[in-house]
OpenMM code with the backbone's topology and positions (N, CA, C; nanometers):
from openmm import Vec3, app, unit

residues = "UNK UNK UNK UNK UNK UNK UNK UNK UNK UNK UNK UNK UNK UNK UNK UNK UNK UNK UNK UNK UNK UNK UNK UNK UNK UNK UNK UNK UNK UNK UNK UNK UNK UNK UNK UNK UNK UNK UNK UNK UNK UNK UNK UNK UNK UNK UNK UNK UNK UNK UNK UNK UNK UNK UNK UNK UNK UNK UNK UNK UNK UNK UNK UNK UNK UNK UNK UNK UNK UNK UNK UNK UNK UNK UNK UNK UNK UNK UNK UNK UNK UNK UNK UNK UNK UNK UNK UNK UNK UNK UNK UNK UNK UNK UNK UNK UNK UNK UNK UNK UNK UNK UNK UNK UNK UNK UNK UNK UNK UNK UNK UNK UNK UNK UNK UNK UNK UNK UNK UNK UNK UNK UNK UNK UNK UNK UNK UNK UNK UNK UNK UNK UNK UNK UNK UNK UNK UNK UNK".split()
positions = [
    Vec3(-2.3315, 0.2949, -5.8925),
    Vec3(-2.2918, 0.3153, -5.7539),
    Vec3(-2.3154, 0.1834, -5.6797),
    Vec3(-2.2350, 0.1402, -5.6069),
    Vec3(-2.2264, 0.0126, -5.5586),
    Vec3(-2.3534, 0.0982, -5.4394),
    Vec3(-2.3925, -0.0838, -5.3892),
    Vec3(-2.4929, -0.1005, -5.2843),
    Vec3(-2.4839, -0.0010, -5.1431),
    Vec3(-2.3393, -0.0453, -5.0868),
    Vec3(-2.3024, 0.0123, -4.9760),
    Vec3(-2.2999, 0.1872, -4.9660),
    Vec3(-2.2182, 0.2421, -5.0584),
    Vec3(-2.2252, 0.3493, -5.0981),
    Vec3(-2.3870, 0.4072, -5.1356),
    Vec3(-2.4430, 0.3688, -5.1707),
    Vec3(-2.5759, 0.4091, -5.1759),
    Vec3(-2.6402, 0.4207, -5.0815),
    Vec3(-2.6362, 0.3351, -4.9969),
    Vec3(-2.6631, 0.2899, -4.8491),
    Vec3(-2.5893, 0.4503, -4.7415),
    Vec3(-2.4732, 0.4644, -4.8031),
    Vec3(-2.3833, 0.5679, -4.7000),
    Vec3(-2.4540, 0.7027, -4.7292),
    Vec3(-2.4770, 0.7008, -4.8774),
    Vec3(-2.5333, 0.8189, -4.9150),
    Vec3(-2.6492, 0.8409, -4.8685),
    Vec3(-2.7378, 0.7453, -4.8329),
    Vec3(-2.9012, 0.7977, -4.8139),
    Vec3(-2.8986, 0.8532, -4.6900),
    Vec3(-2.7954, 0.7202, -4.5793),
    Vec3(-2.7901, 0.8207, -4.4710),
    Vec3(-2.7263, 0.9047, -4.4247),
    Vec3(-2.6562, 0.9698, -4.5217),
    Vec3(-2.5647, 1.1042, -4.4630),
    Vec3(-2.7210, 1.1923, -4.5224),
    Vec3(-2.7262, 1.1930, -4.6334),
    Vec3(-2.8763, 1.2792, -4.6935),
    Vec3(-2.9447, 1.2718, -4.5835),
    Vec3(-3.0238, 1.1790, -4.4944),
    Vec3(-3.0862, 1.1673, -4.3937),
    Vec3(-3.0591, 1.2706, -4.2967),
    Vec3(-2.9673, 1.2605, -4.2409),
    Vec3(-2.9120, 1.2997, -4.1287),
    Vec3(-2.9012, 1.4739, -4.1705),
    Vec3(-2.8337, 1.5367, -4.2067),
    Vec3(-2.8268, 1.6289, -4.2503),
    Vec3(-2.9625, 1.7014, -4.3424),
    Vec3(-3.0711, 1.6374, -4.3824),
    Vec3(-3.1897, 1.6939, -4.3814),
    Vec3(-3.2515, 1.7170, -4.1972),
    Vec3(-3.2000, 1.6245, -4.1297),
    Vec3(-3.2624, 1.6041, -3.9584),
    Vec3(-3.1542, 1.7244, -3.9231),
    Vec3(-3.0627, 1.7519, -3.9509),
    Vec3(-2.9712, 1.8441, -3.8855),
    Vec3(-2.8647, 1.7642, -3.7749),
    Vec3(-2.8687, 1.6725, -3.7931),
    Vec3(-2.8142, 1.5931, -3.7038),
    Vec3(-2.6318, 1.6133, -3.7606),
    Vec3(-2.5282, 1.5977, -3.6487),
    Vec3(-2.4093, 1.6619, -3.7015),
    Vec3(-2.3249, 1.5204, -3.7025),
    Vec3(-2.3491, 1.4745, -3.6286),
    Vec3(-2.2436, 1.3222, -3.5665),
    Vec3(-2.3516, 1.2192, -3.5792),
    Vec3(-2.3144, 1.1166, -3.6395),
    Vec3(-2.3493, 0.9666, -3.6084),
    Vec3(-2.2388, 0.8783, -3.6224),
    Vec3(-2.2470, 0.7242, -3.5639),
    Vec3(-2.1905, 0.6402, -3.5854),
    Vec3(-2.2505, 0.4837, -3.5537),
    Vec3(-2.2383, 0.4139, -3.6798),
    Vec3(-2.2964, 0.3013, -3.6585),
    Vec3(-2.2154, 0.1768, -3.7036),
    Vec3(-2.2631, 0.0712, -3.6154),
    Vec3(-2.1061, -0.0553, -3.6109),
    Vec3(-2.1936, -0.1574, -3.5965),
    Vec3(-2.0991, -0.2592, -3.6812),
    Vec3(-2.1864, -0.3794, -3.6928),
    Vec3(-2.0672, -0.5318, -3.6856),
    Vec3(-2.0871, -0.6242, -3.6569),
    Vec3(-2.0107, -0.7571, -3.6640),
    Vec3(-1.8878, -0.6852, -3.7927),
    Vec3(-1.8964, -0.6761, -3.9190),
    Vec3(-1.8225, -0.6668, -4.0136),
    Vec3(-1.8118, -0.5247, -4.0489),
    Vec3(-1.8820, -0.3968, -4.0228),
    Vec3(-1.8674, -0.2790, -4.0691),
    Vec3(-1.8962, -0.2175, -3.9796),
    Vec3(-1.8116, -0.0533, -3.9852),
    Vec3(-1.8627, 0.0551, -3.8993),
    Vec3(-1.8440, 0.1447, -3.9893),
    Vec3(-1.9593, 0.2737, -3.9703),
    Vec3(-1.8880, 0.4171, -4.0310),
    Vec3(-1.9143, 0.4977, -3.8855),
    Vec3(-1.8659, 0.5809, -3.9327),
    Vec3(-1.8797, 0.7610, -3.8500),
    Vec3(-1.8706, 0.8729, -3.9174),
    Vec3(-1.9902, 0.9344, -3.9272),
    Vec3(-1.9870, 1.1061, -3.9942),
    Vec3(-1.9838, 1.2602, -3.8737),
    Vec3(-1.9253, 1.2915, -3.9072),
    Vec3(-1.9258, 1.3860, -3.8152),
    Vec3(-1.9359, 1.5226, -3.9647),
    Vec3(-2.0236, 1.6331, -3.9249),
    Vec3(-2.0476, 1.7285, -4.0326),
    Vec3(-1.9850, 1.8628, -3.9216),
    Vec3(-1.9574, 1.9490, -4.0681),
    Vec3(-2.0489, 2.0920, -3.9739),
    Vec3(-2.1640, 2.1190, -4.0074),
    Vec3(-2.2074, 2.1733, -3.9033),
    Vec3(-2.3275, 2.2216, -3.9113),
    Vec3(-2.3854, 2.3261, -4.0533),
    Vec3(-2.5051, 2.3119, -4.1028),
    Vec3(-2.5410, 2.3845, -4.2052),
    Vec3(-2.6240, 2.4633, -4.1355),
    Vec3(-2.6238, 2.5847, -4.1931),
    Vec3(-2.7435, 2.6706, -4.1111),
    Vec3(-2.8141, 2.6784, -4.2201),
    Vec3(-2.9581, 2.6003, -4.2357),
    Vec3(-3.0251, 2.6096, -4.3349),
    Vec3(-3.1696, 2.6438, -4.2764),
    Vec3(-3.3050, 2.6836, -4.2740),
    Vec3(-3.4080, 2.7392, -4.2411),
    Vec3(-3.4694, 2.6107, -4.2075),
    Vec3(-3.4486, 2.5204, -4.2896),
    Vec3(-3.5214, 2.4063, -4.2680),
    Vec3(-3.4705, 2.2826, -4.1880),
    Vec3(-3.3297, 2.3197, -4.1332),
    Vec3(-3.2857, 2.1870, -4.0907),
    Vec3(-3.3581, 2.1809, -3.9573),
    Vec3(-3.3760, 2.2682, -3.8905),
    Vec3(-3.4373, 2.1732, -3.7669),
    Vec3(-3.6287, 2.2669, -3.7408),
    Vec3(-3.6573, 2.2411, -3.8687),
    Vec3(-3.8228, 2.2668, -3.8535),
    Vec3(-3.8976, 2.1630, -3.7980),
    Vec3(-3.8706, 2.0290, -3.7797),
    Vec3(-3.9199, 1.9378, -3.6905),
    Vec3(-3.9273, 1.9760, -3.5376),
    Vec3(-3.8141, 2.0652, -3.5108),
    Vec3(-3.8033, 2.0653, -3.3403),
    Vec3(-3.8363, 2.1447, -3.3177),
    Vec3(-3.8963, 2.2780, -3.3686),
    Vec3(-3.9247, 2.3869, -3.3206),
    Vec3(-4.1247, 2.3671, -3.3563),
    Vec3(-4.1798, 2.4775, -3.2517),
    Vec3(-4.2867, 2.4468, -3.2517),
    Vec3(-4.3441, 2.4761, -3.3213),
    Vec3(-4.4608, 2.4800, -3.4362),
    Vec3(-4.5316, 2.5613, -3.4949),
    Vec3(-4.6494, 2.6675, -3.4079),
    Vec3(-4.5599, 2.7725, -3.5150),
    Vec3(-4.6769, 2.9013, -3.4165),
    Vec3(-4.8265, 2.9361, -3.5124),
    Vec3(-4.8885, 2.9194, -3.4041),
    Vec3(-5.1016, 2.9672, -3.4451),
    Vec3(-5.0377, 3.1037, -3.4976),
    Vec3(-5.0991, 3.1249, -3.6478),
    Vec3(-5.1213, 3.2472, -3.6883),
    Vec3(-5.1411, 3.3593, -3.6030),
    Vec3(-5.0538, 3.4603, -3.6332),
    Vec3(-5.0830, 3.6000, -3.5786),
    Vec3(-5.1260, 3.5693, -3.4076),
    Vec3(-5.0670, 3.5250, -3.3204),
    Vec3(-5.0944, 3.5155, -3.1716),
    Vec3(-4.9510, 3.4215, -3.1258),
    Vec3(-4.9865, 3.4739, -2.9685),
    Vec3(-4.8687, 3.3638, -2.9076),
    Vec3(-4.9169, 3.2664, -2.8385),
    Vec3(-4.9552, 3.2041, -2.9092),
    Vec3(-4.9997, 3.0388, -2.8835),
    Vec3(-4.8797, 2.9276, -2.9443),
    Vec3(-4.8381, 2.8585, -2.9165),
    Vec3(-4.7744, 2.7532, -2.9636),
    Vec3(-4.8637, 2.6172, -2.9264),
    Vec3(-4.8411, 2.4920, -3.0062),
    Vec3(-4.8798, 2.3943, -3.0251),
    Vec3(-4.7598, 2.3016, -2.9700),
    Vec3(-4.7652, 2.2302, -2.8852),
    Vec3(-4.7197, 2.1755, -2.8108),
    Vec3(-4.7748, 2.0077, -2.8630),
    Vec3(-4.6139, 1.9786, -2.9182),
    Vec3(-4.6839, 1.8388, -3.0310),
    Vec3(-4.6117, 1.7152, -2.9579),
    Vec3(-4.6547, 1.6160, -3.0325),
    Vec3(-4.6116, 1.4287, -2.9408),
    Vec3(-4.4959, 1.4085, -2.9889),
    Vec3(-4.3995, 1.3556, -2.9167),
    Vec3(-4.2583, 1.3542, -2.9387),
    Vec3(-4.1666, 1.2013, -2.9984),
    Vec3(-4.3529, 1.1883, -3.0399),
    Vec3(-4.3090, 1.0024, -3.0745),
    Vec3(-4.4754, 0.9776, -3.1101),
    Vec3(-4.4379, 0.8220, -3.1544),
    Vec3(-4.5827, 0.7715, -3.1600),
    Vec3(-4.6327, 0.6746, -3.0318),
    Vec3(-4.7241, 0.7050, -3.0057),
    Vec3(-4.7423, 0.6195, -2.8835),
    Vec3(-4.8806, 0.6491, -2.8680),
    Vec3(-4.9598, 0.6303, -2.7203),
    Vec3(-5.0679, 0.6612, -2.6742),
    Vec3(-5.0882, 0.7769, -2.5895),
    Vec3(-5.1744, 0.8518, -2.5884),
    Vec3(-5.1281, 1.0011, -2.5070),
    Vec3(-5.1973, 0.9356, -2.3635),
    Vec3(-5.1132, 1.0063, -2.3651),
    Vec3(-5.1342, 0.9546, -2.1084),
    Vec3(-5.1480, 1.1248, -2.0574),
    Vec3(-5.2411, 1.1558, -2.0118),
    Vec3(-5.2811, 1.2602, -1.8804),
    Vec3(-5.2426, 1.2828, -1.8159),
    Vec3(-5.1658, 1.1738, -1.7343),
    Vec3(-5.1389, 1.1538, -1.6104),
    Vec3(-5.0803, 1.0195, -1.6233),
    Vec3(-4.9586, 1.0314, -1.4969),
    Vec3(-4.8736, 0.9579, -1.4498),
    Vec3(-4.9523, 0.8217, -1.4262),
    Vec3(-4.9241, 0.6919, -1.4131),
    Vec3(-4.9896, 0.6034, -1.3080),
    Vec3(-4.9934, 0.5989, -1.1743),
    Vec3(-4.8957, 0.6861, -1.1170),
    Vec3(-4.8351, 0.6770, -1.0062),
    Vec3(-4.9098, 0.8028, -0.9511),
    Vec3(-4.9926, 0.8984, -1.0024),
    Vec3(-5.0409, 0.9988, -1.0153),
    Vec3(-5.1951, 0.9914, -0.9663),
    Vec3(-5.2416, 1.1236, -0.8938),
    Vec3(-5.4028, 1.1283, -0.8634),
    Vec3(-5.4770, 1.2176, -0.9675),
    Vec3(-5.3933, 1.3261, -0.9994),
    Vec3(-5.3983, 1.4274, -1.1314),
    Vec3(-5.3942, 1.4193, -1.2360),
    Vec3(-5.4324, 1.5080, -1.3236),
    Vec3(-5.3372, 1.4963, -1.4923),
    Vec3(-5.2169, 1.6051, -1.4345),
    Vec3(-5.1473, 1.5577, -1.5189),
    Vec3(-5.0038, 1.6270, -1.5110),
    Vec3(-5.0298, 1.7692, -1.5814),
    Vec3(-5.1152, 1.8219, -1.6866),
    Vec3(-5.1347, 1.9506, -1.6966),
    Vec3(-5.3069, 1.9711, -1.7299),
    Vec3(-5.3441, 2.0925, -1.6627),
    Vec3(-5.5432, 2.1360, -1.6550),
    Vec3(-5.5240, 2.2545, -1.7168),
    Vec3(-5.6030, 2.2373, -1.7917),
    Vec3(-5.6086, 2.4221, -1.8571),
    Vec3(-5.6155, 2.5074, -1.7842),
    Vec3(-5.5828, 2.5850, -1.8257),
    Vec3(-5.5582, 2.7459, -1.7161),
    Vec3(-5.4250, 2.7320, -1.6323),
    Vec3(-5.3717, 2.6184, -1.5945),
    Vec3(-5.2524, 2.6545, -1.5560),
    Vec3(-5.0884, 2.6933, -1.6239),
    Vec3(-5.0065, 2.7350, -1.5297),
    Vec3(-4.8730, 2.7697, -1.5984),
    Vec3(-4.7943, 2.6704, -1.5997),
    Vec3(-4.7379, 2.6511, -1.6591),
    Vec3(-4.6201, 2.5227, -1.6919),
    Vec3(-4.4536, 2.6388, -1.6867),
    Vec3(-4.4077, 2.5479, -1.6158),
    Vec3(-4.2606, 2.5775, -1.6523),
    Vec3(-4.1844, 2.5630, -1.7680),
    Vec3(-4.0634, 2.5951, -1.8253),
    Vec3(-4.0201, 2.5658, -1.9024),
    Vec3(-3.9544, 2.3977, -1.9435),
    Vec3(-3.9627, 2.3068, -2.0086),
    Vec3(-3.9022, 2.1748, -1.9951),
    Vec3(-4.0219, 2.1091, -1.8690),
    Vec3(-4.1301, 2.1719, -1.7969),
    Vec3(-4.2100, 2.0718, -1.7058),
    Vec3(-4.3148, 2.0061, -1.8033),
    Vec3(-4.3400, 1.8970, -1.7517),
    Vec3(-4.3763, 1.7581, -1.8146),
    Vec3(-4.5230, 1.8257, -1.8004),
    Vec3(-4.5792, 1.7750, -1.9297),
    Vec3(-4.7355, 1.8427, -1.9211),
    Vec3(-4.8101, 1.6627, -1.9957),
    Vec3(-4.7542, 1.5875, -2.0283),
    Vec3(-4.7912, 1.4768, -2.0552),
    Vec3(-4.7257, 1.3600, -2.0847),
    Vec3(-4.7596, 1.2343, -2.0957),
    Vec3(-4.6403, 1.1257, -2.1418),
    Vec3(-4.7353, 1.0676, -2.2971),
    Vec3(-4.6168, 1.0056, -2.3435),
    Vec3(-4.6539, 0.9190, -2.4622),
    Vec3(-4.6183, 0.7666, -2.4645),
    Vec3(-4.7422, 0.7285, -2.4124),
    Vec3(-4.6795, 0.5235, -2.4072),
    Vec3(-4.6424, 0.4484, -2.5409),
    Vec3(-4.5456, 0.4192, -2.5352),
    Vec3(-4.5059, 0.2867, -2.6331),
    Vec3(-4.4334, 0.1638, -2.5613),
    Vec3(-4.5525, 0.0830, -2.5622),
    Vec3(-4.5211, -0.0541, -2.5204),
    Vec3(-4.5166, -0.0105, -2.3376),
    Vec3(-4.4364, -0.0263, -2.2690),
    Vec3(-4.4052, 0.0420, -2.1933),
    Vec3(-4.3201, 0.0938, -2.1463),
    Vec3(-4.2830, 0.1966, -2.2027),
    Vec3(-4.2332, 0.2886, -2.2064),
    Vec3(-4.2733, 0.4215, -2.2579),
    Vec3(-4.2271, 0.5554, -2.1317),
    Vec3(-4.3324, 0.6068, -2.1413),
    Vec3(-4.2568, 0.7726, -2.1409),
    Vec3(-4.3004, 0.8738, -2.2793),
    Vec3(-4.1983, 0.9549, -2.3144),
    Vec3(-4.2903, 1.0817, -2.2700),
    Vec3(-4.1945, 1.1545, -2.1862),
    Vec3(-4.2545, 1.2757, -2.1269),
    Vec3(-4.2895, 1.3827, -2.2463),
    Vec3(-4.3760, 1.4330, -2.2572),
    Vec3(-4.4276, 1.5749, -2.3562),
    Vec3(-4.4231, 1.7210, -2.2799),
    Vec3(-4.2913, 1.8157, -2.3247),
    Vec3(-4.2881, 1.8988, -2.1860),
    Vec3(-4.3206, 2.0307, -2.2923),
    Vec3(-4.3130, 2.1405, -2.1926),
    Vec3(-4.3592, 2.2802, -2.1976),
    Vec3(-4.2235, 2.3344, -2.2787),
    Vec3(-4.2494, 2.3807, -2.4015),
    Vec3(-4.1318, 2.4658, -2.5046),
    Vec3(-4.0879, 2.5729, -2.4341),
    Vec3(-4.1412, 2.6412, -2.3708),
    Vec3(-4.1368, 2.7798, -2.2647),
    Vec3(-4.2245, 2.7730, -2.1875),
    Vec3(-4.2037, 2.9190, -2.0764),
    Vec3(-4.3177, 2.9368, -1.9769),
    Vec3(-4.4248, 2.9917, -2.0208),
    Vec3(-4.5562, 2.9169, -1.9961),
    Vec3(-4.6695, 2.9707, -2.0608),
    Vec3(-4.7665, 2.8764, -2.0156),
    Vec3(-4.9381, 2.9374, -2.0675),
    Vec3(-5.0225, 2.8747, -1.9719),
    Vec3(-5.1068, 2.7555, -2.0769),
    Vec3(-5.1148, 2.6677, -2.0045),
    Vec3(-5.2297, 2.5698, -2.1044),
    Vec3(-5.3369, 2.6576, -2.1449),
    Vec3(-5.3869, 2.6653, -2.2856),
    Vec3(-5.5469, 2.6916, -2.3427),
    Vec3(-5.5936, 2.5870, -2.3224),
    Vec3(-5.5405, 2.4687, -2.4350),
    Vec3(-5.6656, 2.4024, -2.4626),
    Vec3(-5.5902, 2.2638, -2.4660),
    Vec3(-5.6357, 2.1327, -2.4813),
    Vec3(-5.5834, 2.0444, -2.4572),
    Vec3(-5.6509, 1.9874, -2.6110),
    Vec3(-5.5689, 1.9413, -2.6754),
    Vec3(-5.5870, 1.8625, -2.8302),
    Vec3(-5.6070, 1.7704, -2.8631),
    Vec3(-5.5771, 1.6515, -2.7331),
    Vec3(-5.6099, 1.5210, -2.7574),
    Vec3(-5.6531, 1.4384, -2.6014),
    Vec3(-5.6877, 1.3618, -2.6330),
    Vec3(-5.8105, 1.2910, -2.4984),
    Vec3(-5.6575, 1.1496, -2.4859),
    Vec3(-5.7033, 1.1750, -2.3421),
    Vec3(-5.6576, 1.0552, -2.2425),
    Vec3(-5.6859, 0.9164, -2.3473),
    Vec3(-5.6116, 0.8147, -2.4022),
    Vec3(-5.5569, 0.7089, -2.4740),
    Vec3(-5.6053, 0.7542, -2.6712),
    Vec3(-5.6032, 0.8489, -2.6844),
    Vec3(-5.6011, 0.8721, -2.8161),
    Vec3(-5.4477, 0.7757, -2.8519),
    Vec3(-5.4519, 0.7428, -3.0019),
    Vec3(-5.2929, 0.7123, -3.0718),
    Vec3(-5.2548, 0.8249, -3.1249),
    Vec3(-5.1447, 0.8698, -3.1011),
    Vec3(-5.0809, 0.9797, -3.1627),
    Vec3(-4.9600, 0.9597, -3.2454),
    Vec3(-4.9577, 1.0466, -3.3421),
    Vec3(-4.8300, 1.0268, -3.4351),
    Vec3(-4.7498, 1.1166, -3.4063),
    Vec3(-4.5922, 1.1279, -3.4468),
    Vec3(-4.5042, 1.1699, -3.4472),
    Vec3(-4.5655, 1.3351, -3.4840),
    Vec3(-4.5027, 1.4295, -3.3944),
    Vec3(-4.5471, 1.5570, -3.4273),
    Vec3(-4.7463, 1.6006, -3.4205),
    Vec3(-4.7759, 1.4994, -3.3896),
    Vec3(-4.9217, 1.5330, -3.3766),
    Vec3(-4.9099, 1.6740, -3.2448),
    Vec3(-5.0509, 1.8146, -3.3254),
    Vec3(-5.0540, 1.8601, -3.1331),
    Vec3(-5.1671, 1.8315, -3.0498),
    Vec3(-5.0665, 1.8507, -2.9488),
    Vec3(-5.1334, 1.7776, -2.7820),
    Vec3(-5.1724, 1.9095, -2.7355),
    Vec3(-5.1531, 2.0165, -2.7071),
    Vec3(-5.2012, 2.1054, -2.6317),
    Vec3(-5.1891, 2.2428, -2.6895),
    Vec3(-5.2105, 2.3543, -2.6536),
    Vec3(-5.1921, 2.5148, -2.7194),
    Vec3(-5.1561, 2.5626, -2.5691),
    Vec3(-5.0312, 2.6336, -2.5883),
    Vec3(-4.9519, 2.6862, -2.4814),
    Vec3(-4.9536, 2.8369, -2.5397),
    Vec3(-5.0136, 2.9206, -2.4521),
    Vec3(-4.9973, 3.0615, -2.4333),
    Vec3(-4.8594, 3.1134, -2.3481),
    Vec3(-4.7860, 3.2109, -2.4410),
    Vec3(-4.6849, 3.2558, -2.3687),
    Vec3(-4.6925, 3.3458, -2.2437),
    Vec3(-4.6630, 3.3280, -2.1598),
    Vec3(-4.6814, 3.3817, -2.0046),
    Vec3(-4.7529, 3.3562, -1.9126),
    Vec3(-4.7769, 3.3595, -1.8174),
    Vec3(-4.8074, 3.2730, -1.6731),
    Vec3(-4.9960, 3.3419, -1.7322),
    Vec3(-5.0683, 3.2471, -1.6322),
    Vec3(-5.1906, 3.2125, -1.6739),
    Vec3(-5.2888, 3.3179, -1.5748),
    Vec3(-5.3608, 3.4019, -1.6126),
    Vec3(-5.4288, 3.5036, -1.5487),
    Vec3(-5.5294, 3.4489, -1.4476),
] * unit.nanometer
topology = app.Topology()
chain = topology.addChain("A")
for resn in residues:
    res = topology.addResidue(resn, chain)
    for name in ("N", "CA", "C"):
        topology.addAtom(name, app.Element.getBySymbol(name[0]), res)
């Protein structure tokens, strides 16, 4: 199998293990574009969904990148989420710095912070969890 082709193959394999349906990438001398259908396979998008705590409705609310975990905004007097409160659905409960730039960590659903998983400038990896989110507003 020639170079290139090997090259095409790893990343269509790639992509389609990620679940990803469309890419396209272009360069001075080459471009491709894949566009798939979709596979409905159990595993294609187990990265994006949250892992659930045994037997309870807790979810783990994980880092959406590697970076440094941030509390709170700079621009901020607060942390952006305290245990015991409710988070909205998609509301920002933390950021992740890389370099600077700085990637919001939000709420999977409505539900209340338990517990918080990692401390103000920990390094976090991809999928690490940051917090345990209880499903439904916070008593």
């Amino acid at each position: 199998m020639s170079e290139k082709l090997h090259r095409i193959t790893a990343i269509v394999d790639l992509l389609r293990r990620h679940g990803i349906d469309a890419f396209e990438l272009s360069s001075p001398d080459e471009s491709i574009k894949c566009i798939f259908e979709p596979i409905a396979s159990a595993g294609a998008c187990d990265a994006l969904t949250p892992p659930a705590i045994a037997e309870s409705d807790m979810v783990e609310i994980v880092s959406p990148g590697v970076g440094t975990f941030v509390a709170r905004h700079p621009a901020m007097s607060r942390d952006l989420a305290a245990v015991g409160e409710t988070k909205r659905e998609g509301e920002c409960v933390a950021l992740i710095q890389s370099g600077r730039i700085y990637r919001p960590v939000v709420a999977p659903f409505e539900g209340a912070i338990v517990k918080r998983l990692a401390s103000p400038g920990d390094v976090v990896d991809h999928a690490r969890p940051l917090f345990l989110l209880k499903h439904g507003k916070a008593v």
